[in-house]
C-alpha positions, 0 to 999 in steps of 0.5 A: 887243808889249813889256812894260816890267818894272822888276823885270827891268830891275833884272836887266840888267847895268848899262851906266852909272854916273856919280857926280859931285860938283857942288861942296861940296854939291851930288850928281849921279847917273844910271844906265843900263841897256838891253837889245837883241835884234836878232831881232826889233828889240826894245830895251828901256831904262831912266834913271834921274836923281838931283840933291840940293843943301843949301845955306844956303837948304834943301835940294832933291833930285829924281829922274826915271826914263824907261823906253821900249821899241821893237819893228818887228815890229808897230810897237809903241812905248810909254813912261814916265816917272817924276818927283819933287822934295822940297824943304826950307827 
């Protein structure tokens, strides 16, 4: 069986990190982390999506975090996700 623990997930070396700009006012971010062990199938990962924009109407920001694991020793696959937006006009 595999536990996902973010607080270990946050231990990982980070595998990606992209900051991008979209234009004058709009901010994109995500990064990756992911942890592998081949003894036993095990794999382990977490994403992690920002998105803020402020604009002339208001302004909107949204995050989403997915967390999954696998294993093939008993077949066990499970899950999460995360998801949140705000917006302001």
């Amino acid at each position: 069986m595999i536990i996902s623990d973010l607080d270990y997930l946050e231990t990982v070396s980070e595998t990606l990190s992209e900051n991008v700009s979209g234009g004058r006012r709009a901010a994109n971010a995500w990064t990756q982390f992911s942890a592998l062990a081949v003894g036993q199938n095990t794999q382990t990962s977490a994403v992690t999506n920002l998105f803020a924009y402020s604009g002339n109407q208001g302004s909107y920001a949204t995050s989403s975090t997915v967390v999954s694991s696998a294993a093939s020793g008993n077949n066990t696959v499970s899950s999460a996700t995360a998801v949140s937006s705000a917006s302001v006009s």
